[in-house]
C-alpha positions as CSV (number, residue, x, y, z in Angstrom):
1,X,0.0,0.0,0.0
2,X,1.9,2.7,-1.0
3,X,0.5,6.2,-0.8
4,X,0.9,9.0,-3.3
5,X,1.3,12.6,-1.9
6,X,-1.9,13.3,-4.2
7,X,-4.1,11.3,-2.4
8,X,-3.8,14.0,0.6
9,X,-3.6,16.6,-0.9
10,X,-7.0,17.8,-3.4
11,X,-6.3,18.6,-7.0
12,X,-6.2,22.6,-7.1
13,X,-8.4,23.9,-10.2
14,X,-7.1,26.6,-11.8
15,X,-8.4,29.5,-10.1
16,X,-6.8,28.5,-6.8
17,X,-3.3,27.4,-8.3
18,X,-3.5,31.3,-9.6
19,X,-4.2,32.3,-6.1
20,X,-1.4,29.9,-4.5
21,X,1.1,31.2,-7.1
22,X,-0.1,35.1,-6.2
23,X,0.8,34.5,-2.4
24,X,3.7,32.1,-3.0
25,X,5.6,35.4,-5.3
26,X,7.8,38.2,-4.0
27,X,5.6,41.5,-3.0
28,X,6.2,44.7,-5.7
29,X,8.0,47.0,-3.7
30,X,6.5,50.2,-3.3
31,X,9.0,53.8,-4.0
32,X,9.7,54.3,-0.5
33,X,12.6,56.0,-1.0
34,X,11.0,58.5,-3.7
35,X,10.8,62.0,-2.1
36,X,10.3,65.6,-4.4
37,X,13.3,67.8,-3.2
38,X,12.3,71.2,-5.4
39,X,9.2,71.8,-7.9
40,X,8.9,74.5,-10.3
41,X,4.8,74.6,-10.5
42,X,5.3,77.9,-12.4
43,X,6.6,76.1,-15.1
44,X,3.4,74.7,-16.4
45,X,2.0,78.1,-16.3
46,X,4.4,80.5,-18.0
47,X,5.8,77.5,-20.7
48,X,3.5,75.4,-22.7
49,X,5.5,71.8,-22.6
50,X,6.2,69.7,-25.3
51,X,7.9,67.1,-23.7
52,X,9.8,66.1,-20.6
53,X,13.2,63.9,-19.6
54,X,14.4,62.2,-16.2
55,X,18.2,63.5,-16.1
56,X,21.1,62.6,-13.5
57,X,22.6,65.3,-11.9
58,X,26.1,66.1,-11.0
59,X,26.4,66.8,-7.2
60,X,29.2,67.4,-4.5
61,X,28.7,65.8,-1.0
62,X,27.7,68.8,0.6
63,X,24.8,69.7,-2.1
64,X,23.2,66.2,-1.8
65,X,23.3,66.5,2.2
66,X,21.5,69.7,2.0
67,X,18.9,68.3,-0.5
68,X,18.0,65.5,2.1
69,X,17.3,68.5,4.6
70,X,14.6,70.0,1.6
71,X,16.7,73.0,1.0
72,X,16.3,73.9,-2.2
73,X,15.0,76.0,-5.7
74,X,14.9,75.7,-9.0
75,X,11.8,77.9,-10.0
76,X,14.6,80.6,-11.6
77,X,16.9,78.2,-13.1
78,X,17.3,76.9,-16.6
79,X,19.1,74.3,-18.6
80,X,21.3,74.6,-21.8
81,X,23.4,73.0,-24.2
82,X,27.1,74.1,-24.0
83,X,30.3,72.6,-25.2
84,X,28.5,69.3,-26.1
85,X,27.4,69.0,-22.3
86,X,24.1,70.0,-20.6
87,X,24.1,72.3,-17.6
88,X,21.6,73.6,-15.0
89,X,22.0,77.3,-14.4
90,X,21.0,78.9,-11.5
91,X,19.6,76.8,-9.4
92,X,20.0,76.7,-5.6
93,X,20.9,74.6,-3.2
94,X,21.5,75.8,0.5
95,X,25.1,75.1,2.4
96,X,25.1,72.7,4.4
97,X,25.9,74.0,7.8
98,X,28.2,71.1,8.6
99,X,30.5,71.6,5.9
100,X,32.3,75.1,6.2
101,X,35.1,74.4,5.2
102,X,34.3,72.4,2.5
103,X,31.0,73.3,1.5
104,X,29.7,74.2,-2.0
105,X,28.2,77.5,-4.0
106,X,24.4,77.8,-3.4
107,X,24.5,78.6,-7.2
108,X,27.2,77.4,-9.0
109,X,26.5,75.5,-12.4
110,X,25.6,71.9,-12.2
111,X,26.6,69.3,-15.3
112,X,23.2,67.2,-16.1
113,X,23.8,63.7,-17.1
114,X,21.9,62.3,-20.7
115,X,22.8,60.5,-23.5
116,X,24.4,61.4,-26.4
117,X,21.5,61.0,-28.3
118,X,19.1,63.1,-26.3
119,X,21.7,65.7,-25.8
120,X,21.7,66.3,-29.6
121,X,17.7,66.3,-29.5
122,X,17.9,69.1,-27.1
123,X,20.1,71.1,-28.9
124,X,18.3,70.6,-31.9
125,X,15.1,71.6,-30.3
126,X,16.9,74.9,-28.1
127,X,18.8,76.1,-31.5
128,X,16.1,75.5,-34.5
129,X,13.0,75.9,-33.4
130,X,13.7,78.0,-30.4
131,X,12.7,76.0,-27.6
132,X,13.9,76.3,-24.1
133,X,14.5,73.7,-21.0
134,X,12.9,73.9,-18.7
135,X,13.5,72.1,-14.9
136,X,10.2,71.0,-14.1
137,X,10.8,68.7,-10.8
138,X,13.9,67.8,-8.7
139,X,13.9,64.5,-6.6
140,X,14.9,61.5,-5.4
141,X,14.0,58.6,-7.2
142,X,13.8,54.8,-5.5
143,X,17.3,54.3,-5.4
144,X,18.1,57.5,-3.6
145,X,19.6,59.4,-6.5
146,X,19.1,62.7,-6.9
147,X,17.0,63.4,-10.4
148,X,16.1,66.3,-12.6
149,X,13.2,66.3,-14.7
150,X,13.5,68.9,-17.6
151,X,10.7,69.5,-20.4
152,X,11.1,70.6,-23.4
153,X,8.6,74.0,-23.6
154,X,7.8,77.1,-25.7
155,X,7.2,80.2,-24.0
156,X,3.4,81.2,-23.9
157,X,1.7,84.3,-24.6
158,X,-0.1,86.6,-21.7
159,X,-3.2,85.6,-23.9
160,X,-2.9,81.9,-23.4
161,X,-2.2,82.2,-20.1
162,X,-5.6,84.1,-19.4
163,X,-7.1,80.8,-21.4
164,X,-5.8,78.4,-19.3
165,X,-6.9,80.4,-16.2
166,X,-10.8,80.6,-17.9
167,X,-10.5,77.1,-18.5
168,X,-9.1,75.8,-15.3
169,X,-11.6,77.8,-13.4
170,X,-14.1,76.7,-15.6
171,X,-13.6,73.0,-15.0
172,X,-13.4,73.8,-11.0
173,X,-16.7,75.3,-11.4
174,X,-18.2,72.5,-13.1
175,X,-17.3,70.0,-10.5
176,X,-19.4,71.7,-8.1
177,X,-21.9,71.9,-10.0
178,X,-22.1,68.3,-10.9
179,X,-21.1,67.6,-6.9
180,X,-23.8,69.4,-5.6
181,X,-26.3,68.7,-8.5
């Protein structure tokens, strides 16, 4: 009499082997580590963006100590193509009281990381057709890097600001209306 482990065990269907092999895999990890440093919101309202870009950024010790402590702006700054290498221009970063002696410049010019092939997009887009980059959020992504994103943008026109405002307002007045019926 010899005993097969299926004879304790009842047949799983389908739907509950789905289920067993749902609990049996590895949990997604959530971004705990994600945190927005800087955000220029007045982006979106002055520039009309075409298209955006996660960048690395080039940081000293100092800078990326301050940025854990939330210190930080980049509604003034900039980016542009120079030499065949992208920079963020005047952007700022507090000092870090702990490092007097070998702190940093609160806004010295900072080297953005991208490939060669979105670099020569970007100066394509800057010197023909007159765009301009634009840092839109600075922050640290789930590995605990520090990361730019830049969009791509045209300049807008007093008069299209004024229509985005109607329409914004507009579409906060017709939630309440449909809200409160």
């Amino acid at each position: 009499m010899h005993r097969h482990v299926e004879d304790f065990c009842a047949p799983l269907d389908l739907v509950n082997k789905g289920l067993y092999i749902q609990a049996t895999m590895a949990k997604q990890k959530t971004n705990t580590n994600y945190k927005v440093i800087a955000e220029n919101r007045r982006a979106r309202f002055d520039y009309a963006i075409e298209s955006d870009l996660e960048c690395g950024i080039v940081l000293m010790g100092s800078e990326v100590k301050s940025l854990r402590k939330g210190s930080s702006n980049i509604a003034e700054s900039y980016a542009e193509v120079e030499n065949g290498e992208l920079w963020l221009v005047n952007s700022y970063i507090a000092p870090y009281e702990q490092a007097k002696t070998w702190g940093h410049e609160e806004r010295r010019r900072r080297k953005l990381m991208v490939n060669k092939r979105e670099l020569a997009n970007l100066w394509s887009e800057t010197q023909r057709k007159g765009m301009t980059i634009v840092p839109l959020v600075m922050y640290f992504n789930d590995k605990g890097f520090v990361k730019l994103k830049i969009g791509i943008a045209k300049g807008k026109k007093n008069h299209d600001k004024r229509a985005d405002s109607a329409k914004r307002d507009w579409n906060v007045q017709k939630q309440r209306l449909l809200k409160n019926g």
